[in-house]
VMD Tcl script that draws the C-alpha trace (Angstrom):
set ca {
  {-188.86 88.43 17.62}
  {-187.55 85.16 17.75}
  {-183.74 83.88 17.80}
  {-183.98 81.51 15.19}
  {-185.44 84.30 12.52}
  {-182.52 86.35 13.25}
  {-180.16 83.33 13.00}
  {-181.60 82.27 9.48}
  {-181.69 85.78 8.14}
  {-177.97 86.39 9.35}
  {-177.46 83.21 7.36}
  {-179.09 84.56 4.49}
  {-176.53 87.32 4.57}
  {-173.97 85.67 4.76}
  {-174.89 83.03 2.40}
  {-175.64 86.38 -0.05}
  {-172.22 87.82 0.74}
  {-170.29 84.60 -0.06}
  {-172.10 83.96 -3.23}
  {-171.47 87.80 -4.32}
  {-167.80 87.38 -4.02}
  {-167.64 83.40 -5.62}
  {-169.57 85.63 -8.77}
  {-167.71 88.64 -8.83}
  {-164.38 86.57 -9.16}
  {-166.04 84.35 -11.93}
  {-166.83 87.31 -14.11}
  {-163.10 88.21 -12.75}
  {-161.78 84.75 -14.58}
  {-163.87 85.04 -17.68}
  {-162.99 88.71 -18.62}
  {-158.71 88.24 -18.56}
  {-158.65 90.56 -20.87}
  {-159.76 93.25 -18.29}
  {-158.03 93.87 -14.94}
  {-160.55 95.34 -12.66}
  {-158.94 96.55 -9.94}
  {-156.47 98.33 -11.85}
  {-159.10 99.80 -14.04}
  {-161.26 100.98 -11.01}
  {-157.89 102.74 -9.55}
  {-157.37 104.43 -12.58}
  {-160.55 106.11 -12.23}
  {-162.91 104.23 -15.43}
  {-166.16 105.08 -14.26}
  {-167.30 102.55 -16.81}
  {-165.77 99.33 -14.81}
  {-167.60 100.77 -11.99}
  {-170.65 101.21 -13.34}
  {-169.90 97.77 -14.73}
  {-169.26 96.18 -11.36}
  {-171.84 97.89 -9.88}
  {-174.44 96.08 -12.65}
  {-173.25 92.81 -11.79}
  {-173.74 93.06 -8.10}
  {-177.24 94.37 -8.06}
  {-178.55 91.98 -10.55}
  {-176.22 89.00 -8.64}
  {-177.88 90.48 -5.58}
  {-181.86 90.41 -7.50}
  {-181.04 86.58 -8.34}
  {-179.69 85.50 -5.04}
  {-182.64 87.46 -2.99}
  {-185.30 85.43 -5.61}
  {-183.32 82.24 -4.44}
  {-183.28 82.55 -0.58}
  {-186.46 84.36 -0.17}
}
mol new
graphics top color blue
foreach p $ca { graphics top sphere $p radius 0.5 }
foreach p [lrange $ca 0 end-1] q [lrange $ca 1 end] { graphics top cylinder $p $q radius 0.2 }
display resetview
């Protein structure tokens, strides 16, 4: 396997990683009215499950994107 395929798919990752947390903390600024961390300490399964939505379709879009 060559060095430069590794190279451009550690890239990718990290690339994927950054973008992941850049989204996460826009739906952060556009929901005030919800505080996420505190509602995913508190146990609501539905922020979770919310969270959890956003990062696997974030994580569908950005895969489309690089690949």
């Amino acid at each position: 396997m060559q060095l430069s395929v590794i190279a451009i798919n550690i890239l990718y990752a990290v690339i994927g990683v950054v973008l992941m947390f850049v989204s996460y903390r826009l739906i952060d600024r556009l929901t005030p009215q919800v505080d996420f961390p505190a509602e995913l300490q508190r146990g609501n399964v539905a922020v979770a499950i919310f969270i959890a939505a956003i990062f696997v379709s974030i994580a569908l879009i950005i895969g489309k994107a690089l690949g």
